[in-house]
C-alpha positions as CSV (number, residue, x, y, z in Angstrom):
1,X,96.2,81.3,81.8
2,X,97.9,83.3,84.9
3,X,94.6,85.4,85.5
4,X,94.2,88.1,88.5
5,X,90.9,88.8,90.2
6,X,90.8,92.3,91.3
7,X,87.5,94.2,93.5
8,X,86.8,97.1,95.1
9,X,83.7,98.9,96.1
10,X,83.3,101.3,92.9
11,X,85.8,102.6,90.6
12,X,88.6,103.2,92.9
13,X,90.5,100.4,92.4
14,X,91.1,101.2,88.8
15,X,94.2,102.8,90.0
16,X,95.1,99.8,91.0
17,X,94.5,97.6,88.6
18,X,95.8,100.4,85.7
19,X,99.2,99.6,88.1
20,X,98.8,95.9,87.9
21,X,98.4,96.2,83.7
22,X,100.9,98.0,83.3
23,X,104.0,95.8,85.3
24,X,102.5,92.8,83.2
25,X,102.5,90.1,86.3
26,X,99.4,88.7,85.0
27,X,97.9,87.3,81.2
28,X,94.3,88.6,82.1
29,X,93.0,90.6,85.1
30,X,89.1,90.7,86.1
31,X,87.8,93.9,87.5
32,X,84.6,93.9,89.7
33,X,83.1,97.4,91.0
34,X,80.6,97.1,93.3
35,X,79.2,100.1,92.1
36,X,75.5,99.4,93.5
37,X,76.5,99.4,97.0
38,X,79.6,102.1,96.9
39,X,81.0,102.9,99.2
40,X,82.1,100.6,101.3
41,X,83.7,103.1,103.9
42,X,80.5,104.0,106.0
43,X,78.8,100.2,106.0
44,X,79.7,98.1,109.3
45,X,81.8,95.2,109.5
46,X,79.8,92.4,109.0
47,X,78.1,93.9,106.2
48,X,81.5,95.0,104.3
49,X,83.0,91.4,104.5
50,X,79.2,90.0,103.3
51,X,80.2,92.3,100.6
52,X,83.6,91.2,99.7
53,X,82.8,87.6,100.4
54,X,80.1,88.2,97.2
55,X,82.5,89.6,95.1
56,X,84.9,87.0,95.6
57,X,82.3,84.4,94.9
58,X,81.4,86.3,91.6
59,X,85.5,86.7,90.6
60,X,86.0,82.7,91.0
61,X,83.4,82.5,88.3
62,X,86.9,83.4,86.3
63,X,89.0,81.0,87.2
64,X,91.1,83.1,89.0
65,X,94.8,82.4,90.1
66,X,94.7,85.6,92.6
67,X,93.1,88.2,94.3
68,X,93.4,91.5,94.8
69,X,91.6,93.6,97.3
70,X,91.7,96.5,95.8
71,X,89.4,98.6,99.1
72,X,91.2,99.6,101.8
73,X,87.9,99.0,103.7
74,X,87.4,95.7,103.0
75,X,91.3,94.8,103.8
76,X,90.7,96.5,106.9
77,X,88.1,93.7,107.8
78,X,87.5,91.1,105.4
79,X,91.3,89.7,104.4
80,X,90.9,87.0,106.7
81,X,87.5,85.7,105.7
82,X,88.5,85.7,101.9
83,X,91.9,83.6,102.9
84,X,89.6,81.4,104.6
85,X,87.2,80.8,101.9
86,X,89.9,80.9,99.1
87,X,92.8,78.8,97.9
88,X,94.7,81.3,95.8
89,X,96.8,84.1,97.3
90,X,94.8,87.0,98.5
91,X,96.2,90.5,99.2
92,X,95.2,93.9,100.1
93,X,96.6,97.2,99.6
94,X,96.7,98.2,103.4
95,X,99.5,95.2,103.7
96,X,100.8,96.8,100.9
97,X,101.0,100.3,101.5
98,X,102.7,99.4,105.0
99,X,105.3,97.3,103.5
100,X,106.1,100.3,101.3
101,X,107.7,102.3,103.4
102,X,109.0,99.9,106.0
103,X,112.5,101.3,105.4
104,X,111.8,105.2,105.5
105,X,113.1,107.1,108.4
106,X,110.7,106.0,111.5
107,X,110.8,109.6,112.7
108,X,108.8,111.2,109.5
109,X,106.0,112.8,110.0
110,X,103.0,110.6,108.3
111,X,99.8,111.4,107.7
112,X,97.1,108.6,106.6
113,X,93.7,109.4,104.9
114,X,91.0,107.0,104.2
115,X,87.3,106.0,104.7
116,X,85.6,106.1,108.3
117,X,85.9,102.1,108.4
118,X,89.8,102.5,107.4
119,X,90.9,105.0,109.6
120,X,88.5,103.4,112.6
121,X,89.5,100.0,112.3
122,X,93.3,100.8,113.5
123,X,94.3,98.5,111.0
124,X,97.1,101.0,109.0
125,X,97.8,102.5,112.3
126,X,98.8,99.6,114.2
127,X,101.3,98.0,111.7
128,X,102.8,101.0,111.0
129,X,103.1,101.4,114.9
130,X,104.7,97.9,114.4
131,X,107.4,99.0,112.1
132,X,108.4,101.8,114.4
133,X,106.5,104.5,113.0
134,X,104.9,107.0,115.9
135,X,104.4,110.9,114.0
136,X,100.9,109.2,112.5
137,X,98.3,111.8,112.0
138,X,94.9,109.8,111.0
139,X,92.2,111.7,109.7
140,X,89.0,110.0,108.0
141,X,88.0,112.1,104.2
142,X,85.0,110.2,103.0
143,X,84.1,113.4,101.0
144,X,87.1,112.5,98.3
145,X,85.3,109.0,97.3
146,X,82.0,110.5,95.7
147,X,84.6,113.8,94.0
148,X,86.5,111.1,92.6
149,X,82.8,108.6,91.6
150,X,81.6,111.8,89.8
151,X,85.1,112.8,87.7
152,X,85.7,115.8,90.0
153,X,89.8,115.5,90.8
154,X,90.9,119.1,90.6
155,X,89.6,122.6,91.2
156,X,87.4,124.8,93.4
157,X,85.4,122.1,94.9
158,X,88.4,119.6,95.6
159,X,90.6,122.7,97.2
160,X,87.3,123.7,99.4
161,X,87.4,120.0,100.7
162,X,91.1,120.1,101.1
163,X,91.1,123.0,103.2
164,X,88.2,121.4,105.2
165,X,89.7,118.5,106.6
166,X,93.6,119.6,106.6
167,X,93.5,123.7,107.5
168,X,94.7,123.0,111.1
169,X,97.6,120.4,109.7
170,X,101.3,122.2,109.2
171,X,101.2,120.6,105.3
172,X,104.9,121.4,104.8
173,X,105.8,119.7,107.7
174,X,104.5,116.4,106.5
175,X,106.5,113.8,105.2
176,X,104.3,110.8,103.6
177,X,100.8,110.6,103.1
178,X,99.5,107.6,102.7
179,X,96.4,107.6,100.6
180,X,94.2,104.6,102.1
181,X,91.5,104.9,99.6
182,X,92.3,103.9,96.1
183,X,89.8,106.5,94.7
184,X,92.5,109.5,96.2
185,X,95.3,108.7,93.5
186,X,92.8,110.1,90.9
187,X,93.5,113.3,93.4
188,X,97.2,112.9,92.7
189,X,97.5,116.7,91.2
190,X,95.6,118.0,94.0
191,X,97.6,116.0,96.6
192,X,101.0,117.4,95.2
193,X,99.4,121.0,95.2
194,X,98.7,120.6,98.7
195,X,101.4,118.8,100.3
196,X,104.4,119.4,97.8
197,X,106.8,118.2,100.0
198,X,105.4,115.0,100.8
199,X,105.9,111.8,99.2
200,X,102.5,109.8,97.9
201,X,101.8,105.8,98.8
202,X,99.9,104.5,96.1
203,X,98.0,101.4,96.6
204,X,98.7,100.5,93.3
205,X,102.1,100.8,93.0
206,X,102.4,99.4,96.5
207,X,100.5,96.0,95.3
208,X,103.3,95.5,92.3
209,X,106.5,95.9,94.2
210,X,104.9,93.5,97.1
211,X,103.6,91.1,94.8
212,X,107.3,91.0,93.0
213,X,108.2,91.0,95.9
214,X,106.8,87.9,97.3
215,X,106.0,85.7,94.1
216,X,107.9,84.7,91.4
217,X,105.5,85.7,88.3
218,X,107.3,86.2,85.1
219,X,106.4,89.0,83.5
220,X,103.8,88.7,80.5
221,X,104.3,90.1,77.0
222,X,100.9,91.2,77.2
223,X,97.9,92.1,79.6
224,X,94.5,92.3,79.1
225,X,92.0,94.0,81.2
226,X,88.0,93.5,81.6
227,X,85.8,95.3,83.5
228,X,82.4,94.0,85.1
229,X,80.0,96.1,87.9
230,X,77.2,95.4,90.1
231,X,75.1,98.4,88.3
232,X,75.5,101.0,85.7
233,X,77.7,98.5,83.8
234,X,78.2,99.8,80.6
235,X,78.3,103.8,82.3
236,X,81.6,102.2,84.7
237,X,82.9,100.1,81.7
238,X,83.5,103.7,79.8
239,X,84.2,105.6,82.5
240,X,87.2,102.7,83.1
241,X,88.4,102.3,80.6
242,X,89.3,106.3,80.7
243,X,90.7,106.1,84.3
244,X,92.8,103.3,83.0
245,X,94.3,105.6,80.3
């Protein structure tokens, strides 16, 4: 079986993996939510790749053929340490969200989003710097994790927040936003109401063209999905399986 180990923090990286289900690269994919220590985006280094080290330890209880690292704060810091300690291909969506607009005009006008870790580690900023890319507007927005955690994706509270951290941006000016969270494509709606002119990077949809783009996985007739958490399993398992919808 072709199976596909897939973490993040909480339930985030559903987007992801809904992504992964639907293109069919894989027979089976395991979910893990960390959902007893979410997020991951204010811990410190050390303690976010202890974190993802655990969950891959916990995912090769599967058998898995691959792994996704579906938290843009552990790919800001722990990729490294899970190649090391793994011998199947492991990716994350920073990698991927880079790689998806490599050939986009290098003079847009970007703007990346994420957890504190994310934005502070440098880690988008300095490959996209790599590719060419210099209008990069970074600006950390912890506050749209626990929105997304409790179900809240569109209204009065999620405008209040927008208008918090982007009122002194010139919205229609920007080009790209690159959503470095994988919780903030549950926002999708909000995003387009807010910067209509700009085109979305989703992690998920990121992960999918780079791994067709760099393995040669047939695709599957069908794709199975299950879901396992650190706490609150059964409470994330429905709550899933909804997102995933």
């Amino acid at each position: 079986m072709n199976r596909c180990g897939v973490f993040d923090s909480g339930i985030g990286g559903v987007s992801v993996a809904k992504e992964i289900l639907k293109a069919k690269i894989f027979d089976e994919i395991i979910y893990y939510g960390d959902t007893a220590r979410v997020p991951y985006g204010n811990k410190n280094e050390s303690t976010i790749i202890r974190y993802s080290l655990e969950a891959a330890e916990f995912l090769k209880n599967f058998d898995i053929d691959f792994l996704v690292v579906a938290c843009n704060s552990a790919s800001s810091v722990a990729i490294d340490e899970l190649k090391k300690e793994l011998s199947i291909p492991v990716i994350g969506v920073i990698e991927a969200g880079v790689e998806a607009i490599k050939q986009e005009d290098k003079n847009k006008n970007i703007l990346l989003i994420g957890t504190r870790r994310t934005i502070s580690s440098q880690k988008y900023q300095t490959l996209l710097k790599n590719e060419g890319f210099n209008n990069i507007i970074s600006i950390p927005t912890p506050l749209f994790v626990p929105l997304v955690e409790e179900g809240i994706v569109e209204g009065e509270i999620v405008d209040r927040v927008f208008e918090l951290y982007f009122s002194e941006i010139e919205k229609e000016k920007i080009d790209i936003v690159i959503l470095g969270c994988t919780h903030y494509p549950f926002l999708e709606k909000s995003f387009k109401k807010h910067f209509p002119n700009a085109k979305l990077i989703h992690s998920g949809q990121a992960i999918v063209s780079l791994i067709n783009k760099r393995f040669d996985i047939p695709t599957k007739k069908n794709c199975k999905i299950k879901f396992f958490a650190s706490d609150n399993i059964e409470e994330f398992r429905i709550k899933a399986k909804e997102w995933i919808k």
